[in-house]
C-alpha positions as CSV (number, residue, x, y, z in Angstrom):
1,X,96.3,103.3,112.5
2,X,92.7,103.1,113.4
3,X,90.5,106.1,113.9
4,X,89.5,104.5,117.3
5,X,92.8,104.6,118.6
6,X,92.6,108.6,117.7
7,X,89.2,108.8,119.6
8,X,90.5,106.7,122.5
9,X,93.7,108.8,122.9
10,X,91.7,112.2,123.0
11,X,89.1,110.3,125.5
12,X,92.5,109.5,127.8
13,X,93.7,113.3,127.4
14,X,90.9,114.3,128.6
15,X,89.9,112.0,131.4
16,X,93.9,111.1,132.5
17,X,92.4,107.8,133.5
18,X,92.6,104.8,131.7
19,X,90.1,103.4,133.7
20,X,87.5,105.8,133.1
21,X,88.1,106.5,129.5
22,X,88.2,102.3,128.9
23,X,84.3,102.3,130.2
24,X,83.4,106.2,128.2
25,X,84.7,104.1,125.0
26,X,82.4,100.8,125.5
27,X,85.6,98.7,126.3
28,X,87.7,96.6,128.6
29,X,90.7,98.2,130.6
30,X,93.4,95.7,129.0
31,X,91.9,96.2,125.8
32,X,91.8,99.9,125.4
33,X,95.6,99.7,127.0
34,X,96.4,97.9,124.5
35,X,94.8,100.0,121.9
36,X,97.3,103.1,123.6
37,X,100.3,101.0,123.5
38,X,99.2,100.4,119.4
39,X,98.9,104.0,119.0
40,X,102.1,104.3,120.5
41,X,103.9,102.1,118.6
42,X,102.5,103.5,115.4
43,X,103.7,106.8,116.2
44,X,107.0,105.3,117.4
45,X,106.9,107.4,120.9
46,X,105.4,107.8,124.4
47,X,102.5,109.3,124.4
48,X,101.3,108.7,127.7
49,X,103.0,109.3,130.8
50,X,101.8,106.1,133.0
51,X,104.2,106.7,136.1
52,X,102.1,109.3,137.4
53,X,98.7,109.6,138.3
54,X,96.4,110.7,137.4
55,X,97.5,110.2,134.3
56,X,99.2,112.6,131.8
57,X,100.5,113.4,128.5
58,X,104.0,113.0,127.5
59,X,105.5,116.3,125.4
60,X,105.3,114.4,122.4
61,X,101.4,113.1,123.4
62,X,100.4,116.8,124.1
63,X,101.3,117.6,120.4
64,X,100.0,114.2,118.9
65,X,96.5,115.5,120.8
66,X,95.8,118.5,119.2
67,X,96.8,116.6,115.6
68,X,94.1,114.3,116.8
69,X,91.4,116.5,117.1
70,X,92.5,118.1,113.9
71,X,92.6,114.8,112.2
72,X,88.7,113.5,114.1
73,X,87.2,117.2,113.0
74,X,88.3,117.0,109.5
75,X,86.9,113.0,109.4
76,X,83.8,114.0,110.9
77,X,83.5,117.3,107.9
78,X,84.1,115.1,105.4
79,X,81.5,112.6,106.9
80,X,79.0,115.4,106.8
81,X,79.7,116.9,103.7
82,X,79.4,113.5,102.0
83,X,75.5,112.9,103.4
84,X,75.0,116.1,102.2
85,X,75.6,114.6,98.7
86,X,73.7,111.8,99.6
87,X,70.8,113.9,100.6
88,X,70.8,115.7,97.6
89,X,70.2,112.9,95.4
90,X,74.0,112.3,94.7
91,X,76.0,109.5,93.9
92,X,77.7,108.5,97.9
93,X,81.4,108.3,97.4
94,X,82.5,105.5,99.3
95,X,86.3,104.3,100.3
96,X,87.8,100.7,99.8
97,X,91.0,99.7,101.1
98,X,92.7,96.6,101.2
99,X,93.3,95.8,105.4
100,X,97.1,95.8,104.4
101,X,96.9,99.8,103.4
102,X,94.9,100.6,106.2
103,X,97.0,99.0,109.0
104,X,100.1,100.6,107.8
C-alpha cells in the first residue's frame, strides 16, 4: 500500500474519469490504471466500477473512500504537527521501514 494509490483513488472518486484524474496526478493513463488495479488487489475487492461511464464507485469503493480521506487527513495532521516540532527547535522524528514492511 502506497499513500499514492490513496491520493489517486480519492482523485478517481471525484473526477469518475481515469483519464482526467491520470493527468490531475502528473501520470500516464496505463500507469495510474495500474496503480487502481494495485489498490485493488491490496484491498482484495472492486473498487471501481469500469463498465459504466463515467466512471463510478463500487459499494465496497464508496466505503474504502471515505477511509481514504480519513486515512490522507490524519497523514497530512501528523505531517503538520511534526514541523511544528521541527519549528520549535525539536528533535524531527522521522520513519524507516524496510521496502518489505511497507509493501505489505
Amino acid at each position: 500500500m502506497e499513500t499514492k494509490w490513496l491520493e489517486d483513488f480519492v482523485s478517481l472518486a471525484e473526477t469518475h474519469s481515469f483519464s482526467r484524474s491520470a493527468q490531475l496526478r502528473h501520470v500516464t493513463q496505463p500507469a495510474f490504471s495500474r496503480r487502481i488495479q494495485a489498490l485493488e488487489a491490496w484491498a482484495g475487492i472492486d473498487l471501481v466500477d469500469r463498465s459504466s461511464y463515467p466512471t463510478r464507485l463500487t459499494p465496497a469503493g464508496e466505503t474504502f473512500r471515505s477511509q481514504a480521506l480519513e486515512i490522507l487527513g490524519a497523514l497530512q495532521t501528523t505531517r503538520n504537527m511534526m514541523h511544528s516540532h521541527q519549528v520549535a527547535g525539536q528533535d524531527m522524528i522521522e520513519f524507516a521501514v524496510p521496502h518489505s514492511l511497507a509493501v505489505t
